[in-house]
C-alpha positions in Angstrom: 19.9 1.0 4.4 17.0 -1.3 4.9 14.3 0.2 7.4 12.3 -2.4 9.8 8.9 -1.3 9.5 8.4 -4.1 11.8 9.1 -1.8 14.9 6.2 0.2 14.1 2.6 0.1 15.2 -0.1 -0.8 12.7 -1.5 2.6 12.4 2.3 4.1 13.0 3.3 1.7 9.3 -0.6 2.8 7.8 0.6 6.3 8.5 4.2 6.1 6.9 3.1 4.1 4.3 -0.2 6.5 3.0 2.6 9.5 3.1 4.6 7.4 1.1 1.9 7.0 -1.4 1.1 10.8 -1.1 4.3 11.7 -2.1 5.0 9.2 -4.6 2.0 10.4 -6.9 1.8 13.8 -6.0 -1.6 13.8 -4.5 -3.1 13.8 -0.9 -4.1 10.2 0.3 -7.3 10.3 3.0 -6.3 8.3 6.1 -9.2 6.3 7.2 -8.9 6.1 11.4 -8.6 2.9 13.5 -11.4 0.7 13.4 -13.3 -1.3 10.9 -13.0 -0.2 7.2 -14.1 -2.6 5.1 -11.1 -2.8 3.8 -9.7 1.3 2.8 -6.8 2.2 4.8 -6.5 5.1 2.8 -8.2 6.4 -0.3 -8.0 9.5 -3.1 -10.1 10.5 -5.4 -9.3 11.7 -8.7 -10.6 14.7 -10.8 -12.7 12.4 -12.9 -13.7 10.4 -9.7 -11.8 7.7 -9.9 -11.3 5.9 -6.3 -7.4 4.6 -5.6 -7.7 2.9 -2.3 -4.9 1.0 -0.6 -4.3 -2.0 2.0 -1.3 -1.4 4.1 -0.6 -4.2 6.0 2.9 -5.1 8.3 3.2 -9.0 7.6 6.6 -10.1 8.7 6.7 -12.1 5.5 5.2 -13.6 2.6 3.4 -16.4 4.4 1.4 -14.2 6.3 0.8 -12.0 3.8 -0.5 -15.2 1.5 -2.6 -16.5 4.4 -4.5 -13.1 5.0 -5.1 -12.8 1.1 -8.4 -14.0 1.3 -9.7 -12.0 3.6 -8.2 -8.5 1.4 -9.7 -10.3 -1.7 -12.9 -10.1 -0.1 -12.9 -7.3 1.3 -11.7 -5.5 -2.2 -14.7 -7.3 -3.6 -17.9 -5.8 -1.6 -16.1 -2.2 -1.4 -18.8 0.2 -3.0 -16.9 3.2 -5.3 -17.4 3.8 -8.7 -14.1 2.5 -10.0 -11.2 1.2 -8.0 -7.6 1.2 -8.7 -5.8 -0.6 -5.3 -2.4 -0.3 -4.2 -1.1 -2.7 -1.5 1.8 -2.2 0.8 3.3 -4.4 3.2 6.0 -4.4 5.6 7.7 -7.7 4.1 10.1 -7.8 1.0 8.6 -9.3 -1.6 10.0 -10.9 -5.4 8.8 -10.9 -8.7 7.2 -14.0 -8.4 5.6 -12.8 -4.9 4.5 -10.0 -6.6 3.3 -11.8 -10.2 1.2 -14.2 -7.6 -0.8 -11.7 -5.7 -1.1 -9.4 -8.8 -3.0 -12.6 -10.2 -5.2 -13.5 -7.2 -6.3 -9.4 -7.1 -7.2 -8.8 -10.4 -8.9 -6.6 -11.6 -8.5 -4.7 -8.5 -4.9 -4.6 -8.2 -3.7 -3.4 -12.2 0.1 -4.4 -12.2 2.9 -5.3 -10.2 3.9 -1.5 -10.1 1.1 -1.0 -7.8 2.3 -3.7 -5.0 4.7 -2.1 -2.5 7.1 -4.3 -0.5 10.0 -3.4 2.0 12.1 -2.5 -1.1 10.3 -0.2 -2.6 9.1 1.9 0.7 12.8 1.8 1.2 13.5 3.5 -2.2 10.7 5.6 -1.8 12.1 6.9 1.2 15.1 7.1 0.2 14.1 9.3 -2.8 11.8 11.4 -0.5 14.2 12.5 2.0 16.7 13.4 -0.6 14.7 15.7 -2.2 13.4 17.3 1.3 17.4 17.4 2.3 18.5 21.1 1.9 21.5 21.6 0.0 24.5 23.5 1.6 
């Protein structure tokens, strides 16, 4: 069943989404706190110091997600870590072609469609999660 991540606060859908991440590579995610930063909602940093950072955002759709692309692309672009390997989430579902479009505008930072979550996927990943944390009886 769908979730509406709508309903949650931005910091309450940055939360939820970094633990989705978290859980979905089997590593610990660093929240960054409220407030300007530059662009990293949440980073990790690998054993051979690679950066992943990801932008978690709660646009209600693709046209607001496509209107505050820009901005991300900018902000993606000044960020100072040795390598960079971004994820972005978002609160809206999003297609193929959605995802083929904003893969193109973010490269290199974003490295394939894999690494853009929509609705869909936070829904599977949830999905998935919960099931494994369910107890059997």
């Amino acid at each position: 069943m769908p979730h509406s991540y709508l309903s949650l606060s931005p910091t309450g859908f940055e939360t939820l989404a970094t633990d989705i991440l978290s859980a979905a590579y089997s590593v610990v995610f660093e929240r960054c706190g409220e407030g300007p930063d530059g662009g990293i909602d949440c980073k990790h940093i690998t054993a051979d110091g690679d950066v992943w950072v990801s932008h978690e955002k709660r646009y209600k759709n693709i046209a607001a997600l496509s209107q505050a692309r820009p901005r991300k692309q900018q902000k993606v672009q000044v960020l100072k870590v040795p390598s960079k390997w971004c994820f972005l989430v978002t609160a809206c579902s999003l297609t193929a072609f959605n995802k083929d479009t904003i893969l193109q505008a973010m490269q290199p930072f974003i490295r394939a469609t894999a690494d853009i979550y929509g609705a869909d996927e936070l829904d599977a990943l949830l999905a998935q999660h919960l099931q494994t944390q369910t107890p059997s009886v």
